[in-house]
C-alpha positions as CSV (number, residue, x, y, z in Angstrom):
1,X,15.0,-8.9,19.8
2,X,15.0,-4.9,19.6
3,X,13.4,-4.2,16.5
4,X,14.0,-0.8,14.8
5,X,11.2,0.6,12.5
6,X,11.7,3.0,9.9
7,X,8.9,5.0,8.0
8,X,7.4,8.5,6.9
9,X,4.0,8.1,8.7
10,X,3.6,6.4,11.6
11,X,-0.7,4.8,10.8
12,X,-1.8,7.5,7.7
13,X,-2.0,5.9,4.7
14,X,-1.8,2.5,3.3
15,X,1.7,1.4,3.8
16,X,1.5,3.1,7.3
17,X,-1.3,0.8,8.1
18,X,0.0,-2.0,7.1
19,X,3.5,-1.4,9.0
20,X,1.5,-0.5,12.2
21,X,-0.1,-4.0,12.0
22,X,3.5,-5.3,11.6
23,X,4.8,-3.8,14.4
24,X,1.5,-5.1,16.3
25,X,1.9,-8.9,15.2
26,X,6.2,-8.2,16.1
27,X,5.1,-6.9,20.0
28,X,2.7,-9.2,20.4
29,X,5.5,-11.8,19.9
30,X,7.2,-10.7,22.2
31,X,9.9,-8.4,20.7
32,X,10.9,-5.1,21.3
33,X,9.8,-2.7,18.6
34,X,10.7,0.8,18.5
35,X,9.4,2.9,15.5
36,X,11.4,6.1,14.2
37,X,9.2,8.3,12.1
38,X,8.8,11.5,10.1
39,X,4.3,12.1,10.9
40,X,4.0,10.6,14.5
41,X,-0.1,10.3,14.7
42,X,0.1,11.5,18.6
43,X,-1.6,8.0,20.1
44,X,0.0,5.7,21.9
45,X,0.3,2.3,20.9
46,X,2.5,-0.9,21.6
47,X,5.3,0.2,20.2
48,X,7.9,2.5,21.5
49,X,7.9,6.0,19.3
50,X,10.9,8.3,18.5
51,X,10.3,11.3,16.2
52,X,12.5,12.1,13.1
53,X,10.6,15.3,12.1
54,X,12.5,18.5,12.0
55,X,12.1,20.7,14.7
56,X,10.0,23.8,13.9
57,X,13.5,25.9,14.2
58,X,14.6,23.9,11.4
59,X,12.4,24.3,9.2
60,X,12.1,27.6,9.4
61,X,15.8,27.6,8.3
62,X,15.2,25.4,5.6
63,X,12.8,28.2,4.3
64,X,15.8,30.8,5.1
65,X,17.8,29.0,2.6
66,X,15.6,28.1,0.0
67,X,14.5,31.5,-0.2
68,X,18.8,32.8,-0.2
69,X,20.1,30.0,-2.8
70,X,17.2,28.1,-3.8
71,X,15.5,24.3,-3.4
72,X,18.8,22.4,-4.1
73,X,20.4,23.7,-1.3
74,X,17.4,23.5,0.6
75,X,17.6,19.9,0.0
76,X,21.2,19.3,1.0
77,X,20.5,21.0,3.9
78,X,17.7,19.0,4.8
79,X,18.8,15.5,3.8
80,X,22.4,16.3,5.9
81,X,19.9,16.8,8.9
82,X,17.8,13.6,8.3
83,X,21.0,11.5,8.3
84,X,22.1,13.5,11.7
85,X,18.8,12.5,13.3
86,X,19.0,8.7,12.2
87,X,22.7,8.2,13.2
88,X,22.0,9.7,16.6
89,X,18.5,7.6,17.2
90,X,20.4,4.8,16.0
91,X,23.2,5.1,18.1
92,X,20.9,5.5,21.1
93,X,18.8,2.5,20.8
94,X,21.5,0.1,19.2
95,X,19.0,-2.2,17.3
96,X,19.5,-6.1,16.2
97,X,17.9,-5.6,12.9
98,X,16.5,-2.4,11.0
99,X,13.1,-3.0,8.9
100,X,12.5,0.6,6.5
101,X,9.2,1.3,5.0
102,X,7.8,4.0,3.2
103,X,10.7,6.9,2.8
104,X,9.1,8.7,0.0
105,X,6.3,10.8,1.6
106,X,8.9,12.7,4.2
107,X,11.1,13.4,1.3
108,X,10.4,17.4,2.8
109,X,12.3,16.7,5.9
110,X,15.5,15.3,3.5
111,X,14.3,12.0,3.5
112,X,15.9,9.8,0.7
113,X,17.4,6.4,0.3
114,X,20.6,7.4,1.1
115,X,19.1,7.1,4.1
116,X,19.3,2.5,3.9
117,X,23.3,3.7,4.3
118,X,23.1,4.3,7.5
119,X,20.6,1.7,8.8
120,X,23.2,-0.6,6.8
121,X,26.1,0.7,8.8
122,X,24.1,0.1,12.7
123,X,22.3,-3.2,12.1
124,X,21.3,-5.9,9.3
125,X,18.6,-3.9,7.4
126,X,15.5,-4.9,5.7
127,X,13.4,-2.8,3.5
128,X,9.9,-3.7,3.0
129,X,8.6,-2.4,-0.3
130,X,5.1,-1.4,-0.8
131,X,5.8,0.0,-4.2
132,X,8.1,0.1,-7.0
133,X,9.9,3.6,-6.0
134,X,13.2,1.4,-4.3
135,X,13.9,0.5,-7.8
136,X,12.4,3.2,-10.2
137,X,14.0,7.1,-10.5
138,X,11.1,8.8,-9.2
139,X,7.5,7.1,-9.8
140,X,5.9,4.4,-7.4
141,X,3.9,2.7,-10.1
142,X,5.7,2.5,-13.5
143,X,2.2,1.3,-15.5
144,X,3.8,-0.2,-18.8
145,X,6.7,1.3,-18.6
146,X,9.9,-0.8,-17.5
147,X,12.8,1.6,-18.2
148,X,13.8,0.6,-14.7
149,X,15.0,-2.6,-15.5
150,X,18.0,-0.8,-17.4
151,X,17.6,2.4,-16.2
152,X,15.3,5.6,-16.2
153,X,16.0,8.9,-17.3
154,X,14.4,12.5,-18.2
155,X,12.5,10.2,-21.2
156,X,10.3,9.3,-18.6
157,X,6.5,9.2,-19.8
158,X,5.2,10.0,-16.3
159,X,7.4,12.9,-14.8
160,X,4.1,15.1,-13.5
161,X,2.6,12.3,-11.8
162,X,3.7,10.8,-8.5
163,X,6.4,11.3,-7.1
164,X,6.5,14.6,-9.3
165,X,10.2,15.1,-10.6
166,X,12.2,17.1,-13.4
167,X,13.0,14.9,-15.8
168,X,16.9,15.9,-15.6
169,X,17.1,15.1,-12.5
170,X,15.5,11.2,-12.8
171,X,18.7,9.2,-14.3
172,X,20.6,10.3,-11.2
173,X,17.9,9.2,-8.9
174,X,17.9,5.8,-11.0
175,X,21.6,5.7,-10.2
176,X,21.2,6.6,-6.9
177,X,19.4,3.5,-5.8
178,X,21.6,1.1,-8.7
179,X,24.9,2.4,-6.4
180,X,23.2,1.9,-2.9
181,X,22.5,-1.5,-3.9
182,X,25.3,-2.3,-5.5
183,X,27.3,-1.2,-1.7
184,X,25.0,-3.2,0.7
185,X,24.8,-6.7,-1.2
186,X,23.2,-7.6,2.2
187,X,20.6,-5.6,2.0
188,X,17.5,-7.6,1.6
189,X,13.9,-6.4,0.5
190,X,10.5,-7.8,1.2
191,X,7.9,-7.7,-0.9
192,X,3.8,-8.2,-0.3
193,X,3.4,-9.5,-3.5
194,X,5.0,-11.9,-6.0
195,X,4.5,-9.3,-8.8
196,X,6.8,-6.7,-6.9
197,X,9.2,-9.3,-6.3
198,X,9.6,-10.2,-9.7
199,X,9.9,-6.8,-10.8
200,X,12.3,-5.3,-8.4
201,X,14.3,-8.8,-9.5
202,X,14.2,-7.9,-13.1
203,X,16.0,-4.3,-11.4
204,X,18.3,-2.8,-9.5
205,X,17.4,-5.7,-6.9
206,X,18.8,-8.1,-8.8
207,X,21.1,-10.8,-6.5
208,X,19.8,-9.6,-3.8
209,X,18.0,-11.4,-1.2
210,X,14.3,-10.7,-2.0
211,X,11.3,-12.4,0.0
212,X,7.6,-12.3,-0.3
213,X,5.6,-12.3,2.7
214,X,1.9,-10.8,2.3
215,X,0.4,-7.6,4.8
216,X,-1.3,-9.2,8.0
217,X,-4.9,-8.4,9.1
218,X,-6.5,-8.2,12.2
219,X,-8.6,-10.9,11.5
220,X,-10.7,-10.2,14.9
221,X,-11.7,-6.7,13.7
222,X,-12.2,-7.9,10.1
223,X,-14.7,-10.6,10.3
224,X,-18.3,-11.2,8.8
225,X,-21.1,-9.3,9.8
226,X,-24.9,-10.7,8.5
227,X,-25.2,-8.5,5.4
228,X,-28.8,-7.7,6.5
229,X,-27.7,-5.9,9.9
230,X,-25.0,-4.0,8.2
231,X,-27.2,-2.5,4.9
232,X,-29.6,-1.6,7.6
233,X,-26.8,-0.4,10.1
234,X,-25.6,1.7,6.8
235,X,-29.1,2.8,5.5
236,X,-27.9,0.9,2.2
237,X,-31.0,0.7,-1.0
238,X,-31.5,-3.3,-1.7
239,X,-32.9,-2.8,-4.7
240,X,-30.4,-4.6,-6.7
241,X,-26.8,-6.4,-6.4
242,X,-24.6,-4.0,-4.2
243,X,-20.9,-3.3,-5.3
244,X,-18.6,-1.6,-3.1
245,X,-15.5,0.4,-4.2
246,X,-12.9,2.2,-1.9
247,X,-10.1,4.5,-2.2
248,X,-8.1,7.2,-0.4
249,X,-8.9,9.1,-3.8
250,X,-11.9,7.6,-5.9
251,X,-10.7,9.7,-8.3
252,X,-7.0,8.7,-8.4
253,X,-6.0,7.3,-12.1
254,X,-4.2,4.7,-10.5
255,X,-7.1,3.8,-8.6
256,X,-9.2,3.4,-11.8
257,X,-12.6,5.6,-10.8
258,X,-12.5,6.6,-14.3
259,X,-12.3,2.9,-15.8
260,X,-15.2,1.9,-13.1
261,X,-17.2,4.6,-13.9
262,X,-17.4,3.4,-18.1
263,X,-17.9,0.1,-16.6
264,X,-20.6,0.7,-15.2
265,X,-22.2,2.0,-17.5
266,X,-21.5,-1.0,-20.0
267,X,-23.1,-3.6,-17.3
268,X,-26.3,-5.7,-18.5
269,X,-27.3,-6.2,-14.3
270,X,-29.8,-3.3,-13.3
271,X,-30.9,-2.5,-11.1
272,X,-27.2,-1.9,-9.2
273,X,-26.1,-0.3,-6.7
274,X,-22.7,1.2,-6.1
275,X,-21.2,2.2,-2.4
276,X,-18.4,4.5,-2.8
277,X,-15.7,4.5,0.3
278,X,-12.6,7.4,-0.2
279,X,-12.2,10.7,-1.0
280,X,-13.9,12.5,-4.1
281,X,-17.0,11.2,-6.3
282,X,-17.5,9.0,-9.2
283,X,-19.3,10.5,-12.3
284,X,-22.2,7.6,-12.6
285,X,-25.3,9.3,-15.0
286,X,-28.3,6.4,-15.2
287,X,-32.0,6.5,-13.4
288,X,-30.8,2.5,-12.8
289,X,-27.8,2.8,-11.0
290,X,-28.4,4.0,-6.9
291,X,-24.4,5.6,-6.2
292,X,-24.4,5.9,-2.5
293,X,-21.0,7.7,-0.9
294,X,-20.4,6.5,2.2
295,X,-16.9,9.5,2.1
296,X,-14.0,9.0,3.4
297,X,-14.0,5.6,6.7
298,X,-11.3,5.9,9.2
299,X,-12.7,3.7,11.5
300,X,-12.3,0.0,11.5
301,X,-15.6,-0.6,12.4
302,X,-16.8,0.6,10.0
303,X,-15.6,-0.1,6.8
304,X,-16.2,-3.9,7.8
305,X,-20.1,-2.7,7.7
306,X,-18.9,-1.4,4.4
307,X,-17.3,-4.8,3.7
308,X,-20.0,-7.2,4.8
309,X,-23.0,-5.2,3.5
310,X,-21.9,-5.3,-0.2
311,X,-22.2,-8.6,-2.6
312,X,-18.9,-7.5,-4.4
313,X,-15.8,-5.3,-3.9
314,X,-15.0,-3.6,-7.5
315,X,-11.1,-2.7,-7.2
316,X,-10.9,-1.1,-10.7
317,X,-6.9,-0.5,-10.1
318,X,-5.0,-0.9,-13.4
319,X,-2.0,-1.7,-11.4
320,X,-1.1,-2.1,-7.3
321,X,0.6,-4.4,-4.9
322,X,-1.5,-6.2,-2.1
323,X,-3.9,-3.8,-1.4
324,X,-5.0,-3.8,2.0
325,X,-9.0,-3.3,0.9
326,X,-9.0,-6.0,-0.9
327,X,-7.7,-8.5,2.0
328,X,-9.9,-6.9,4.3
329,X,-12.6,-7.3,2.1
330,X,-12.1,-11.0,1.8
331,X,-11.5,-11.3,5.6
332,X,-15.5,-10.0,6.0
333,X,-16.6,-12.7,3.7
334,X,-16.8,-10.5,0.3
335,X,-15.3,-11.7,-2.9
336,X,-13.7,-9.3,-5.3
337,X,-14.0,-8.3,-9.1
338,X,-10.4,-6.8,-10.1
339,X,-8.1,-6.6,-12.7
340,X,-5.4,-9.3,-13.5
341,X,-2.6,-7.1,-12.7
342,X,-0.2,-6.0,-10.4
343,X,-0.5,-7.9,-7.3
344,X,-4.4,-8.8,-7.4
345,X,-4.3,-12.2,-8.6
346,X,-2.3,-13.2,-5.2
347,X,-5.6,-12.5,-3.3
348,X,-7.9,-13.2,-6.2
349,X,-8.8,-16.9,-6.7
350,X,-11.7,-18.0,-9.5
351,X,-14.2,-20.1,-7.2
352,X,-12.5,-19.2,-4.1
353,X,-12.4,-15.2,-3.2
354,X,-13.4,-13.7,-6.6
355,X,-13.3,-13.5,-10.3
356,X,-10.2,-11.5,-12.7
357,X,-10.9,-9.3,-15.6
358,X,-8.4,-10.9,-18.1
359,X,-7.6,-7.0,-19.7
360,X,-7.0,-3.6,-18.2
361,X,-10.2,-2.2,-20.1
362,X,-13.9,-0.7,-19.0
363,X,-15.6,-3.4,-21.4
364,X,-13.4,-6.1,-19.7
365,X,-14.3,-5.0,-16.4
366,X,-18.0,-5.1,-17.0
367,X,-18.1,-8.0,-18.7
368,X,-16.5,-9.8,-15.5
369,X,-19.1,-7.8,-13.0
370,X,-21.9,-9.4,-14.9
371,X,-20.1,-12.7,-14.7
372,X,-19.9,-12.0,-11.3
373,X,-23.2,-10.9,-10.6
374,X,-24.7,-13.7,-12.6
375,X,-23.1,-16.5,-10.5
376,X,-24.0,-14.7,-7.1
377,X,-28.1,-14.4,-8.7
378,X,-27.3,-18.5,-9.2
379,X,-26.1,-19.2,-5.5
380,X,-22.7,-18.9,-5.9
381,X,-21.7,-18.5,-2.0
382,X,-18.1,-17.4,-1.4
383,X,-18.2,-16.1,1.8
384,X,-16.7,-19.2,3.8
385,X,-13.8,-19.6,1.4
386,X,-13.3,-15.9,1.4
387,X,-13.0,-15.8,5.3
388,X,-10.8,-19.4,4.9
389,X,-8.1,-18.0,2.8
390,X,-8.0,-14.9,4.8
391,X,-7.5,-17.5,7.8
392,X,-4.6,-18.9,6.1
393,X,-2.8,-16.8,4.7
394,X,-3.3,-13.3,5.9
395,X,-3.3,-13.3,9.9
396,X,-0.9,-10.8,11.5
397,X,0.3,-13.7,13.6
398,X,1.1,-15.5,10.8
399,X,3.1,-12.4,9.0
400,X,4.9,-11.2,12.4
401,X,6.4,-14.8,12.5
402,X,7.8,-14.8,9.1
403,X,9.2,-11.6,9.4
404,X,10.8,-12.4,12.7
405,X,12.7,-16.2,11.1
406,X,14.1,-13.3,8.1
407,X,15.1,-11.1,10.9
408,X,16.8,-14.6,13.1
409,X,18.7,-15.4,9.7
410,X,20.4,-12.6,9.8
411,X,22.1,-12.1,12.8
């Protein structure tokens, strides 16, 4: 089967990753996978690559008329060239089933979902969602907010945050995706998580087709490593119970530095020490509490030090999907302390893989690290049914095979 691939980047960031281990699992299966992007990386890898980025001419024309009659018809201009380049790849490589992914981050080069028309119009087309923005008018996360269900507009309460809109402008982006969807009844989604599912049900998804089928792991890279070798490979204090945190951003509100940081600070356990992983520092201030940055980890390698020499993983997020740390960390043996929201509690089992603050709240959070940290002190060993469920569940095999029955059903 020739499998067309459809995403901003082709490996940076999150939902990059997890569509390059896709489209690893898909070749290794056997099938053909050709991957259209806006950010090639400029490796070579499995897959076959075809560029969707403007040429430099382009752009520079773009800037010509944004300058003339402003960013509106800059973006016209733009998005009429994004559709050009995906008809004509499309036409070229004549796929059996299209699988989109992240649009949102090339929405410079004209990307936008009018671009699921087309893939509609060439092959059966599935989106893969790894946030709420398919069924929102602009944001990828809508926190407490569920105007989406019936529709946003310029009441929005997050319009500055991402992805960044004018408020008048964020009914007719609702609409945008309401219409789409209302065109391509065939158009299914797939979503990591039973939370997103639900939600983009309770949406502008509604009577679709909506599946859920987790990320995949390499579970051969993302295995345990004795925690003695890797604290010593890492030059990691021992002086206490050792959380680790990790984040593109540490300081990213949706990635809840902030909430971790007050957390902290309300924990009975001291000594601790905290690894930080990502971008940016966290504002710790106690003589009892060792913060050691590790910055930002790009390779594998590692991050499963990172992974195997901590007791915990904190993932302080008020609200994600299925994020890919936290399987990862789970794959290396290490349990997790996270919130009850969003997608965590489809990776997070009491007594298996880790323990759920039951309320988005510092106090909450700190009152489960202690729990946490108390049972480990007590012998509490989750590092076999950590690596088990990550065995189960969460092999790229395992993930490649699912998606390939949704794409046989199809056709």
């Amino acid at each position: 089967m020739h499998i067309v691939m459809l995403s901003d980047n082709e490996t940076k960031g999150g939902a990059a990753v997890a569509a390059s281990r896709l489209a690893e699992g898909l070749c290794t299966l056997g099938h053909r996978v050709t991957r259209l992007v806006d950010r090639p990386n400029g490796y070579n890898h499995v897959w076959n690559l075809r560029s969707l980025a403007p040429s430099d001419r382009h752009f520079q024309l773009l800037n010509i008329i944004q300058r003339g009659v402003g960013v509106r018809f800059r973006s016209r201009f733009a998005a009429l060239g994004a559709r050009h380049r995906l008809k004509g790849a499309l036409a070229h490589l004549r796929p059996d089933v299209i699988n989109v992914h992240n649009l949102h981050l090339a929405m410079g080069s004209g990307w936008s979902v009018e671009l699921l028309r087309t893939c509609c119009r060439y092959a059966p087309t599935v989106w893969t969602l790894h946030d709420m923005w398919s069924f929102t008018g602009r944001c990828a996360y809508s926190y407490d907010c569920h105007m989406f269900i019936k529709g946003c507009n310029d009441s929005c309460p997050t319009p500055t945050e991402y992805r960044r809109l004018s408020p008048e402008l964020i009914a007719g982006e609702w609409r945008q995706r309401q219409r789409l969807l209302r065109e391509y009844p065939d158009l299914v989604a797939v979503c990591p998580s039973r939370w997103l599912a639900h939600n983009a049900l309770a949406g502008v998804w509604a009577g679709h087709r909506v599946e859920v089928i987790p990320y995949g792991l390499p579970l051969n890279t993302y295995q345990p490593i004795d925690r003695g070798v890797a604290r010593v490979a890492l030059d990691i204090a021992t002086k206490g119970p050792v959380l680790l945190t990790v984040a593109h951003t540490l300081t990213e509100r949706r990635k809840g530095g902030e909430i971790l940081s007050e957390a902290i600070q309300h924990t009975s356990s001291r000594p601790l020490i905290l690894i930080t992983v990502g971008h940016g520092r966290l504002d710790m201030r106690s003589d009892t509490i060792c913060v050691q940055s590790l910055g930002y980890i790009d390779h594998e390698r590692t991050k499963v030090l990172a992974y195997s020499a901590a007791d915990v993983l904190v993932h302080p997020a008020p609200v994600d999907n299925l994020p890919n740390t936290m399987m990862e960390a789970i794959a290396c043996g290490t349990p997790v302390v996270a919130f009850a929201a969003g997608g965590m509690p489809d990776i997070i089992r009491p007594g298996q893989t880790g323990w759920l603050a039951d309320n988005i709240s510092p106090v909450a959070l700190a009152r489960t690290l202690d729990q946490a940290i108390a049972d480990l002190n007590q012998g509490l060993d989750l590092q076999a049914s950590c690596r088990a469920v990550a065995e189960a569940e969460y092999s790229i095999n395992l993930q490649a095979q699912r998606y390939s029955e949704l794409f046989r059903s199809l056709r």
